[in-house]
C-alpha positions in Angstrom: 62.0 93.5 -19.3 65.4 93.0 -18.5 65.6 95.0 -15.2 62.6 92.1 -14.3 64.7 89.0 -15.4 67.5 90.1 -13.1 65.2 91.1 -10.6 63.6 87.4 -11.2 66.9 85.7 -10.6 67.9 87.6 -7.6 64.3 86.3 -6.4 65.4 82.7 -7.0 68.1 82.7 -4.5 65.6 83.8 -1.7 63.8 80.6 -2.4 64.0 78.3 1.2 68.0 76.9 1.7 68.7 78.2 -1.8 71.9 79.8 -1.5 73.6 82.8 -4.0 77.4 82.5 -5.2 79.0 84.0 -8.2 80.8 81.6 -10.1 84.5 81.4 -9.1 87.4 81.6 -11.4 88.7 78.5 -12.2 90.2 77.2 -15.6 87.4 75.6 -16.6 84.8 78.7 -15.9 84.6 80.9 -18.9 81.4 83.0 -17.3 81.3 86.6 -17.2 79.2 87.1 -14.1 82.3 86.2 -12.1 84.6 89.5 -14.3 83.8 92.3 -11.4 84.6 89.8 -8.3 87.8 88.3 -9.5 88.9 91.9 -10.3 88.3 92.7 -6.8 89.2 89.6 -4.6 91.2 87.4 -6.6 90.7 84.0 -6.7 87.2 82.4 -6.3 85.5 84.9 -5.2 82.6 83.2 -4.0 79.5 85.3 -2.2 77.2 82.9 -0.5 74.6 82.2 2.0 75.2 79.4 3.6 73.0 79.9 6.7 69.2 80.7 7.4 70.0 84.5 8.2 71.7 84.3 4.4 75.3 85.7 5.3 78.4 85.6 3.0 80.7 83.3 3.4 83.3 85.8 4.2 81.4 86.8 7.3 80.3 83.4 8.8 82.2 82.4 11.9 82.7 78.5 11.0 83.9 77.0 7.4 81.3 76.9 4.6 81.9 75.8 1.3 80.1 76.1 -2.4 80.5 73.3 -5.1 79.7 74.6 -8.3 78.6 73.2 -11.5 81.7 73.4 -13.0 83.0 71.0 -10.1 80.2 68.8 -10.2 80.7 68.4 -13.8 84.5 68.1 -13.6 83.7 65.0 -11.1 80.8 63.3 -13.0 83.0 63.5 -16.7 85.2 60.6 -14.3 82.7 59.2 -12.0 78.6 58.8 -11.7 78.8 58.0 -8.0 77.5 60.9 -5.7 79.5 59.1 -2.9 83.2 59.2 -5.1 81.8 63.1 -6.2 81.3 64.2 -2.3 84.8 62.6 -1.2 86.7 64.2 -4.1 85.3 67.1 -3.0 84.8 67.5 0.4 87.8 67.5 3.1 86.9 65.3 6.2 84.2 63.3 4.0 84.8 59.6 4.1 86.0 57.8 0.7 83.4 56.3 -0.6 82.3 52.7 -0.4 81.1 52.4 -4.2 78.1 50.7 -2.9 74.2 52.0 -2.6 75.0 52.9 0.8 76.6 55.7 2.5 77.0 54.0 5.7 80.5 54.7 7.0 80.7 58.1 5.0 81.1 60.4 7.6 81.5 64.2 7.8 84.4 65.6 10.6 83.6 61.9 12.3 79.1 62.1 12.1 76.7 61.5 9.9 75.8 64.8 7.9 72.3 66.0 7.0 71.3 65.6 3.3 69.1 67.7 2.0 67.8 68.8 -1.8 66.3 72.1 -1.7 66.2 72.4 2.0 64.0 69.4 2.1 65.3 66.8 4.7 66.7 63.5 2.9 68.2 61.8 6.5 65.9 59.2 7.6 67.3 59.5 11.8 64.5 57.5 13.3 65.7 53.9 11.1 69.0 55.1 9.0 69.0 52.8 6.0 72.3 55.0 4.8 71.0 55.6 1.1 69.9 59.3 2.2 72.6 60.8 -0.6 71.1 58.5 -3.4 67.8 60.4 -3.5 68.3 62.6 -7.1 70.6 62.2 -9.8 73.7 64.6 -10.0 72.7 65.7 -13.6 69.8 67.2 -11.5 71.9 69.4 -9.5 73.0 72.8 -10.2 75.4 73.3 -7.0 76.1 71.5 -3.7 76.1 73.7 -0.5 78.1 72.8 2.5 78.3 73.4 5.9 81.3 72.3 8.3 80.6 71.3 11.7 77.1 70.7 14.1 74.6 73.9 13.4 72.1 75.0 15.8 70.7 77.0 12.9 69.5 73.9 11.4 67.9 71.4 13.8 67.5 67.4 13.7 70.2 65.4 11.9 72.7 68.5 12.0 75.3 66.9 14.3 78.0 66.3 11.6 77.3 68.9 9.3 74.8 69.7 5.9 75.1 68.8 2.6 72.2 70.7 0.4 71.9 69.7 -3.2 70.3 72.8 -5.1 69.0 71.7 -7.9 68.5 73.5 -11.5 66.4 76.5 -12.3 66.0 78.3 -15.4 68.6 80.8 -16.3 67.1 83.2 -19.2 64.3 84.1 -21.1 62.6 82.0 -23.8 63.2 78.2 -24.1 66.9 76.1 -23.6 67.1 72.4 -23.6 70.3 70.4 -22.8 70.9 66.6 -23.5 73.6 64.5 -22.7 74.9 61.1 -23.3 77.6 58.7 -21.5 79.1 55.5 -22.0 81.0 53.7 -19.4 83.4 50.6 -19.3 86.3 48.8 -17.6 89.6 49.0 -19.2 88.9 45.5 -21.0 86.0 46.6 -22.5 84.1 43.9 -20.5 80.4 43.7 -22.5 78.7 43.0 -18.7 81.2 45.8 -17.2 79.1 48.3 -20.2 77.1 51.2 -18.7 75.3 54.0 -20.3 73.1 57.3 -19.1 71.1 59.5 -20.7 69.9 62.8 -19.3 67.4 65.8 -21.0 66.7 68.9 -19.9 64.2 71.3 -21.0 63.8 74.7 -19.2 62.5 78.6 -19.3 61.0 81.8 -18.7 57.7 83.0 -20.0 55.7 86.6 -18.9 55.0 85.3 -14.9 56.3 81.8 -15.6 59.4 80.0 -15.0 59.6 76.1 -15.4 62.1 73.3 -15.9 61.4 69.6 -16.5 64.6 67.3 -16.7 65.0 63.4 -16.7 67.9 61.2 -16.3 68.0 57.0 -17.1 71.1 55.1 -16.1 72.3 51.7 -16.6 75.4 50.5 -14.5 77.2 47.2 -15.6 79.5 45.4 -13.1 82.2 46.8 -11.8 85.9 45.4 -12.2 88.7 45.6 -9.2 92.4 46.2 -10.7 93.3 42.5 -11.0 90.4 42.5 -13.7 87.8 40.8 -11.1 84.4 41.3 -10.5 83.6 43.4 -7.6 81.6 41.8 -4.7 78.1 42.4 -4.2 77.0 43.7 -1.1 73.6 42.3 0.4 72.2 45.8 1.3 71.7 47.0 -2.0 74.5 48.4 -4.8 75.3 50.7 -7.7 76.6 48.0 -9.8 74.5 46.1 -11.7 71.4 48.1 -12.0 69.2 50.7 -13.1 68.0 54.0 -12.1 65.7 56.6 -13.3 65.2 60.4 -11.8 62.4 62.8 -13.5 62.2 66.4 -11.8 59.8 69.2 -12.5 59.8 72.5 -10.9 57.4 75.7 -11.8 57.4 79.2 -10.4 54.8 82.2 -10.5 56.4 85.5 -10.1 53.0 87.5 -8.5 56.1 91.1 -8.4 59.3 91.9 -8.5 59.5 91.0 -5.1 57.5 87.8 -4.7 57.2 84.3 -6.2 55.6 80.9 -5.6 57.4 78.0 -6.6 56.3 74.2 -6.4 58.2 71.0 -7.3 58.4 67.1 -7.6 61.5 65.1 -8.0 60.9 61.0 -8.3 64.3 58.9 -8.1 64.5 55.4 -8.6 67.2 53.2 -8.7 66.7 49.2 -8.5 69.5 46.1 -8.9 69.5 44.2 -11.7 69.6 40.8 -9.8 72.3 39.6 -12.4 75.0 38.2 -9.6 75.3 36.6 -6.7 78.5 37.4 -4.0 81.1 35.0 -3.5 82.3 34.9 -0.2 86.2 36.4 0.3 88.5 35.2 2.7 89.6 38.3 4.9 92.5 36.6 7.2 93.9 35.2 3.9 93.7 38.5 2.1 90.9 37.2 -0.5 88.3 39.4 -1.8 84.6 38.8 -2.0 83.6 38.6 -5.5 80.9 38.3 -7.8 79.5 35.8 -9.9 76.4 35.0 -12.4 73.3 33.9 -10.9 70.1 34.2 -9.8 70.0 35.5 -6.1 67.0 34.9 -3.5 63.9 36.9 -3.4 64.0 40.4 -5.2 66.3 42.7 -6.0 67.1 46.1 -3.7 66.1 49.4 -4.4 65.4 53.0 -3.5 62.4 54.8 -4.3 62.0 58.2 -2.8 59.8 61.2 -3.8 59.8 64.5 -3.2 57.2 67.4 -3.1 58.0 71.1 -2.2 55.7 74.1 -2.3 57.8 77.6 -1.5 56.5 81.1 -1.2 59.5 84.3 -1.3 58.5 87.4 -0.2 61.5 90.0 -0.6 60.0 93.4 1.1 57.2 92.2 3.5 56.9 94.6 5.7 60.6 95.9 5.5 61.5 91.9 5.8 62.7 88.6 4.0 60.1 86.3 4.1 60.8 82.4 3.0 57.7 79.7 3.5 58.3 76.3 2.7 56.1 72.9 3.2 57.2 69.7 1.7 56.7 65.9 1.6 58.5 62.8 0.9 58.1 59.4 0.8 61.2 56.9 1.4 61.3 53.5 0.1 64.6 51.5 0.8 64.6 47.8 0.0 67.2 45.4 1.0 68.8 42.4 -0.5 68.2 39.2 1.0 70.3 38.0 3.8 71.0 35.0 5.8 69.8 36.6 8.9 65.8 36.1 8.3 65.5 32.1 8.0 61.8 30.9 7.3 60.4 27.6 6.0 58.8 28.5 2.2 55.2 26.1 1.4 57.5 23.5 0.6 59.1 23.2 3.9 62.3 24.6 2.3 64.7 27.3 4.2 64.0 30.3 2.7 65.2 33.9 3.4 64.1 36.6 4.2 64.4 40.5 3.3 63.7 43.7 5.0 62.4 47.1 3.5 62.6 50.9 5.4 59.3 53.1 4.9 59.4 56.4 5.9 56.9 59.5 5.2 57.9 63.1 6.4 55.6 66.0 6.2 57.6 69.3 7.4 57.1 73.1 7.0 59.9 76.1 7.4 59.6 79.9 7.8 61.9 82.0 7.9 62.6 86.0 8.5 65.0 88.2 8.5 66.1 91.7 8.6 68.7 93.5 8.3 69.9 97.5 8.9 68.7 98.0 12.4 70.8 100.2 15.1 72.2 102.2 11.9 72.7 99.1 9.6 74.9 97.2 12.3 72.2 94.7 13.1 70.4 91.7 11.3 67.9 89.8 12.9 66.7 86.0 11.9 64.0 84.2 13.5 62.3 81.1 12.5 59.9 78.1 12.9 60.2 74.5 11.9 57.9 71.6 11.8 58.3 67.9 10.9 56.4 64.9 11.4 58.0 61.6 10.4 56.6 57.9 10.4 59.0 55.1 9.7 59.2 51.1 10.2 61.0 48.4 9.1 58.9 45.2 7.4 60.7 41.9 6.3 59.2 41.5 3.1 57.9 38.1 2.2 56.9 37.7 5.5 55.2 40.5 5.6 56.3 41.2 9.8 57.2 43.7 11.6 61.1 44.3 12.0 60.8 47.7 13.6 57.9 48.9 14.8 55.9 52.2 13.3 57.6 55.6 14.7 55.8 58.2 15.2 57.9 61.4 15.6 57.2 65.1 16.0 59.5 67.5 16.0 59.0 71.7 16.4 61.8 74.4 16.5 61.8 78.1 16.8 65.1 80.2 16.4 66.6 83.3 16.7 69.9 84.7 15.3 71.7 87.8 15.5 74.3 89.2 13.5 76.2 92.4 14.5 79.3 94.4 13.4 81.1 95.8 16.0 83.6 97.8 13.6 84.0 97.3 10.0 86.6 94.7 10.9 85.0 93.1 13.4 81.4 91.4 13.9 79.6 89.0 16.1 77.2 85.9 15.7 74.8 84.8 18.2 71.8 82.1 18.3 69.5 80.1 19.7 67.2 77.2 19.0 64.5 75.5 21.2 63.9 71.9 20.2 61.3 69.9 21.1 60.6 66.4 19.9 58.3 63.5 20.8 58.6 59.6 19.9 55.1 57.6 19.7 55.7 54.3 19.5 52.7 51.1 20.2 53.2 48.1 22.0 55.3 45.6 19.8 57.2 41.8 19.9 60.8 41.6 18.5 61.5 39.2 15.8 63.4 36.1 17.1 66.0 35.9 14.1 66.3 32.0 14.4 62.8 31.1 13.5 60.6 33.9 12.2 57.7 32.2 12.7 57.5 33.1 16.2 57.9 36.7 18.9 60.8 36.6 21.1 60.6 39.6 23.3 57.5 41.8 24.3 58.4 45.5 24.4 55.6 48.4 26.2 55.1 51.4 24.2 55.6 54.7 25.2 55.4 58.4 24.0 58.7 60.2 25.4 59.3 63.9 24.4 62.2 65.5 24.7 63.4 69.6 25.3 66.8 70.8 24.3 67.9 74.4 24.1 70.6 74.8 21.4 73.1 77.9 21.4 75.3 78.8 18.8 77.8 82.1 19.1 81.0 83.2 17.4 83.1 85.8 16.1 84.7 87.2 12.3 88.0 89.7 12.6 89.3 91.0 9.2 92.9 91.1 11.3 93.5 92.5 7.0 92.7 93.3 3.5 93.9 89.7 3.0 93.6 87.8 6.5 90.7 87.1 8.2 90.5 85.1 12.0 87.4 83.4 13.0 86.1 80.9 16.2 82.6 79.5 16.4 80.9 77.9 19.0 77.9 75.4 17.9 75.0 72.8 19.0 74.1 70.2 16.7 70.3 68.2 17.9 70.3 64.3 16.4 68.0 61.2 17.5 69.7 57.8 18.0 69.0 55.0 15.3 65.3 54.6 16.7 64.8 51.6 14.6 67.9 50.0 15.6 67.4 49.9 19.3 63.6 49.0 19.1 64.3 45.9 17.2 67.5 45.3 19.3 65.9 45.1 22.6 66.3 41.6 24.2 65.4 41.7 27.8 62.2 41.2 28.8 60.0 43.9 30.4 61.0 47.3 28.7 59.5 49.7 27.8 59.9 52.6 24.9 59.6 55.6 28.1 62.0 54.2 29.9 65.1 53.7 27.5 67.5 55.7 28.1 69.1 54.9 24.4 66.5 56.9 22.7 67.4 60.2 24.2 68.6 62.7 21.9 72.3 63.3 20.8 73.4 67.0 21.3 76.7 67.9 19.9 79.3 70.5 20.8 80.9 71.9 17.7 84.3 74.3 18.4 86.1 76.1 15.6 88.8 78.6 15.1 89.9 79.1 11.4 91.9 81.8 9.3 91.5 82.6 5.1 93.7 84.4 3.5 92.9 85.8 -0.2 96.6 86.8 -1.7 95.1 88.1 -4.8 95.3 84.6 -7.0 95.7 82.4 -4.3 94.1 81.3 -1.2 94.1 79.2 1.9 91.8 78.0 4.4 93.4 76.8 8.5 90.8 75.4 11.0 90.8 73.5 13.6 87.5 71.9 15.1 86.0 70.0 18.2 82.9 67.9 18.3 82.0 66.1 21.3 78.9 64.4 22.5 78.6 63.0 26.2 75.9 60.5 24.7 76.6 60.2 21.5 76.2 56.6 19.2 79.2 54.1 18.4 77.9 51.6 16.3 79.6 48.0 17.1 78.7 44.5 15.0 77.2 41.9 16.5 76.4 38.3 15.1 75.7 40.1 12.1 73.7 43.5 13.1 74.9 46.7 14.1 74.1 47.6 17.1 74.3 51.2 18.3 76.3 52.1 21.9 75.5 55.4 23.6 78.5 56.4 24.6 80.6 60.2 25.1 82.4 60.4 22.3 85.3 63.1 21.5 86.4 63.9 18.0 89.1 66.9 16.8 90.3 67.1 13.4 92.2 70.0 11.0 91.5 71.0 8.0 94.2 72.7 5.4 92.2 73.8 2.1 94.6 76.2 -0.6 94.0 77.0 -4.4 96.2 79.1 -6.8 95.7 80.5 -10.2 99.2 80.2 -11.5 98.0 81.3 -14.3 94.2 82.4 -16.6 94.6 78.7 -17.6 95.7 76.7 -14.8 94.5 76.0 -11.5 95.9 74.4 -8.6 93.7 72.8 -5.6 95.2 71.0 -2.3 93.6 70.0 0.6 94.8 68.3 3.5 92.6 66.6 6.6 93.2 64.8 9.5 90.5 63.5 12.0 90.7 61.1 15.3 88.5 60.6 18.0 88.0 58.2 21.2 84.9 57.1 22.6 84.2 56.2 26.5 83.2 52.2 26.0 83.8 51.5 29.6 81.7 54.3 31.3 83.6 55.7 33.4 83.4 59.2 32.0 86.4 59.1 30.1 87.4 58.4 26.4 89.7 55.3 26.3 88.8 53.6 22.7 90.4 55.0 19.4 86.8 55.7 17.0 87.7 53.2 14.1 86.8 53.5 10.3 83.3 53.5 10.9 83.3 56.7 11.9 86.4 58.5 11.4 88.0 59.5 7.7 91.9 58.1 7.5 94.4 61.4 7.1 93.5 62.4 3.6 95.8 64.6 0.9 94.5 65.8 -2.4 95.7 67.8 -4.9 94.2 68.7 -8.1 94.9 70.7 -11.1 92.7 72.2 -14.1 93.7 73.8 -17.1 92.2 75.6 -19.9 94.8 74.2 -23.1 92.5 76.7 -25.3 89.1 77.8 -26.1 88.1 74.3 -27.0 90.7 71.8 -25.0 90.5 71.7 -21.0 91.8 69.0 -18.8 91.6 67.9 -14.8 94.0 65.7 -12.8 93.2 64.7 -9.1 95.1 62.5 -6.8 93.6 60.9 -3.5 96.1 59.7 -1.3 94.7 58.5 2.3 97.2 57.6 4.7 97.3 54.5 6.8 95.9 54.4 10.3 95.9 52.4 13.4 93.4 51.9 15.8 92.8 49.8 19.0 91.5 47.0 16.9 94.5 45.4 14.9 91.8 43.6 13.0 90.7 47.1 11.8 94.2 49.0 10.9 94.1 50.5 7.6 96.7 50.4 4.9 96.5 53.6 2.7 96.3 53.8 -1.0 96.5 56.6 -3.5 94.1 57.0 -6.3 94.8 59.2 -9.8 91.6 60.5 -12.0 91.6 62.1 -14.7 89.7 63.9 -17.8 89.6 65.5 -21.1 87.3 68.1 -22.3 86.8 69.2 -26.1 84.3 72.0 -27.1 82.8 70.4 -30.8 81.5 72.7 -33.5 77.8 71.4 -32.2 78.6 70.9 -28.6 81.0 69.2 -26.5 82.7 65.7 -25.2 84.9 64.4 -22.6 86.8 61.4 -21.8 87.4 60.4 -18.2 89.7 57.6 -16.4 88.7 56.8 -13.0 91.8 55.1 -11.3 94.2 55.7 -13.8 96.9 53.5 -12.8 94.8 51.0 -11.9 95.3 50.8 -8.6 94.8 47.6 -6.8 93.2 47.8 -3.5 90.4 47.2 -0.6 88.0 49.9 0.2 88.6 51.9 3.2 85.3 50.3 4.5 86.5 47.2 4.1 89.5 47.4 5.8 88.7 49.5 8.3 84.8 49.5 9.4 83.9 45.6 9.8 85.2 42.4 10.0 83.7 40.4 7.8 84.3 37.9 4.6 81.0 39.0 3.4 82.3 42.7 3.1 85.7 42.8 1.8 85.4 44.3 -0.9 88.3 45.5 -3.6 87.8 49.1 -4.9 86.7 49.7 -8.7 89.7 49.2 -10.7 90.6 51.7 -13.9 87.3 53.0 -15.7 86.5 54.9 -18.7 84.0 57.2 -19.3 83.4 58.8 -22.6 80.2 61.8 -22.4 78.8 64.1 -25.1 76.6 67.4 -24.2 74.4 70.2 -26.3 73.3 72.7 -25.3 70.2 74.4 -27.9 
């Protein structure tokens, strides 16, 4: 029986985009699975496969990273937003804007590709930027990531992916887990009061594995360092509302070497309606801010669910086999907005709102070999499907923003893996895309009366071909040095949505736009790691360049994306040392710029401002086991200031300090976190650096307290 349960969790990793590590060795990680690797490489010895043909990460040819549980947890005992968690963890990932909304939060300069269980979360033909509020972080057992554009991984890949995977079972017989948190300001404001409670109940029985968790959270307002309340954004926000996330998974073990898995996950999270903004003064250095009241029409939201049905096979036929089909349906609703004017039965000026629907259906298979020519030789190969319909409705209205999308999408792949020598091996792929875009005849809205069409717009159905290669190269130069380079092609559509509904000359149509056609990126890497037996460091250096890529640019009030070549290079300095079996030490260091062509003429003139690019970023962190029952963590954020083209749009740096307690009870455990511990005064990155607006000048959450209790029975 217990030969089967290891054989059972080894099977779980070969689910679809579920990737293996062994936990790594930090102060906080008391689990003996990770004993035999630390013995033998030292510091976080993490063993990962972070790619489709399932390689380690010491073999793969561009940087890909693991964030465990213990990390996740570390981050959530100080903060509940998955935007904060992914920019404390993730060098070259934006700051976050502390709003529901990811717009801005960029990866190495793109957008990266979300996904939760392999299952695509990026919405590409309308981006409504909530794609990484789609499951609750309690949910998630580890976060995979991969740096750069992959040609491994098709549409929405440009920038690079961040795969939630979420919790399975981990031994026989029954476990349950429930956790409680309180949050509040450091004036113990009653409306700045949040709470979240979480349950967990999981297991293994004869054939049978199954898990069932839920999660209910209740966010107060937020407070900025001077003690004010933070502005409201009109697309949707964190503060001031309410979320709920139930997820249930179940798997069938037919042999050793075979399972069947199927799961749901349902997240919702809706505004309050509470507050209403108060408009800032940006040229006179005043904040939006927040006040009570009733705001018009309803509240935003998200609403997304998710449905997967997997099938593992570990020996067909001498092969890996992984089958995955899955569903989803996306509901993103906006706040109201001055932008959609319309007379109410009264013949009073009402406004508008505006509400994304999309529904994917998408399959992936997957198989691999490996120990051909004499065990030098692994062989991937692979087919992907989607189909996604999206539009855009304005709500009370009940018209058509952007029209329905139709959009198919099929990919086949090959990759190759080979070792040259012991030290040396090489990586080679490639991927043959091909999409189409159905879209009906449609009017545009006219924004100034919505009672009436402004512009009449053909339909079309254009397809598109791309052929996407990937190569590179791994040299163990030593036992403790090891060189890499990578050569990659990322495949991304254009905001459909935004240049259907953007279109403002009469006698278009959707075949002959030239702004729909596809965004291919070029992704260059060279990188070292070195693994001196407690401590580590990661160099790299990357390109990603587009010769039609998007800029997006505001105008009267909409964002309005420009195809343009675009040119973005970054580095990336990553190091960790356990000083000690107590104490470890993280730094990472990032710095990004990029220019895009905004004159045509074929060569990059215009600094990339904060919409896109990540300001130069430092962060050091350091964890430390006190005893068997008292841990702490301390991070600092500092992100450097940074001038671009735009004076209007220069960024002044700030530097932020978190930090957490961790005490083991005699029935389980609690933890007290400070988010901004100094309490830092200061405007978002965002803010400062993105638009230029009154409406969106928003101050940053000032210092926060966050007291959490756990069991585990």
């Amino acid at each position: 029986m217990q030969d089967l349960q290891r054989s059972r969790l080894k099977q779980l990793s070969l689910l679809p985009w579920v990737f293996v590590s062994a936990l790594p060795s930090t102060a906080l990680a008391q689990d003996s699975t990770s004993t035999d690797s630390q013995e033998n490489h030292g510091l976080d010895p993490l063993v990962i496969t972070a790619t489709r043909n399932q390689s380690r990460e010491d073999e793969t040819p561009q940087k890909v990273t693991i964030i465990t549980r213990e990390q996740i947890e570390q981050q959530l005992a100080i903060t509940q937003d998955p935007g904060q968690v992914l920019s404390n963890l993730i060098p070259s990932y934006s700051p976050s804007r502390q709003k529901l909304s990811n717009a801005g939060e960029t990866f190495r300069g793109r957008s990266p590709l979300f996904l939760v269980d392999g299952v695509p979360q990026s919405n590409p033909l309308r981006d409504s930027s909530r794609d990484s509020y789609t499951i609750d972080l309690s949910m998630v057992e580890r976060i995979e990531v991969i740096y750069g554009a992959s040609a491994e991984h098709g549409l929405g890949a440009t920038g690079g992916i961040i795969n939630y995977v979420t919790k399975r079972p981990e031994s026989a017989g029954i476990s349950q887990y429930v956790g409680v948190s309180l949050t509040s300001d450091d004036d113990f404001e009653s409306e700045g009061f949040g709470h979240k409670l979480d349950y967990r109940l999981s297991g293994q029985t004869r054939d049978w594995d199954y898990l069932v968790a839920a999660s209910r959270q209740e966010r107060g307002i937020f407070y900025d360092g001077d003690d004010d309340e933070v502005g409201i954004a009109y697309p949707g926000e964190l503060q001031n509302s309410t979320s709920y996330d139930l997820l249930a998974k179940a798997a069938y073990w037919i042999d050793d070497d075979q399972n069947v898995e199927v799961s749901i996950n349902r997240f919702e999270l809706e505004g309050k309606g509470d507050y209403v903004p108060v408009v800032g003064d940006r040229d006179a250095g005043v904040a939006t801010t927040a006040r009570k009241g009733n705001p018009d029409g309803d509240p935003g939201y998200n609403e997304v669910t998710t449905a997967r049905l997997s099938y593992a096979h570990d020996d067909w036929l001498g092969n890996s086999l992984d089958a995955q089909l899955y569903t989803q349906r996306f509901r993103a609703q906006f706040a109201t907005t001055p932008y959609f004017p319309y007379q109410g039965v009264g013949g009073d000026t009402l406004y508008d709102q505006t509400r994304n629907e999309s529904d994917k259906l998408g399959a992936k298979f997957t198989l691999s070999r490996d120990g051909l020519l004499d065990d030098h030789l692994k062989l991937t190969t692979g087919l992907d499907l989607l189909q996604d319909e999206t539009r855009q409705m304005l709500v009370h209205t009940d018209r058509t923003y952007v029209p329905e999308t139709r959009f198919r999408n099929a990919a086949v792949f090959l990759q190759g893996d080979y070792d040259l020598t012991d030290s040396l091996s090489v990586h080679a792929g490639v991927r043959q895309e091909y999409a189409e875009l159905e879209v009906d005849d449609y009017s545009t809205i006219d924004r100034s009366n919505v009672t009436q069409d402004n512009v009449s717009v053909g339909g079309g159905k254009p397809d598109f071909n791309e052929t996407l290669y990937n190569a590179g190269v791994v040299y163990q130069a030593t036992d403790w040095a090891q060189l890499y380079a990578n050569y990659s092609e990322g495949f991304g559509m254009p905001d459909v949505g935004r240049v259907l509904r953007g279109i403002d000359t009469p006698g278009q149509d959707v075949d002959t736009l030239l702004t729909l056609q596809p965004i291919v990126t070029d992704n260059r890497e060279v990188g070292a790691r070195f693994d001196w037996d407690r401590y580590g460091l990661e160099l790299s250096y990357f390109e990603s360049n587009s010769d039609y890529g998007e800029r997006l640019t505001e105008e009267n009030g909409t964002w309005v994306g420009n195809r343009e070549k675009t040119e973005i290079q970054g580095i990336e300095v990553t190091g960790e040392a356990q000083v000690s079996d107590a104490h470890q030490l993280r730094l990472s260091y990032t710095h990004t710029e990029g220019k895009s062509d905004t004159d045509g003429d074929g060569s990059v003139d215009t600094k990339l401002t904060g919409i896109n690019i990540a300001p130069d970023t430092l962060k050091l962190a350091w964890s430390a086991a006190w005893n068997q029952k008292l841990s702490s963590h301390l991070q600092y954020s500092r992100y450097f200031d940074r001038s671009v083209d735009d004076p209007q749009l220069e960024f002044d740096g700030y530097g932020l300090i978190d930090a957490s307690l961790s005490y083991r009870l005699p029935v389980g455990r609690t933890s007290l976190g400070v988010e901004n511990l100094t309490d830092e005064d200061y405007f978002t990155y965002y803010s400062q650096a993105a638009r230029v607006s009154d409406e969106y000048y928003f101050k940053g959450r000032g210092r926060t307290f966050t007291l959490s209790y756990q069991l585990d029975f």
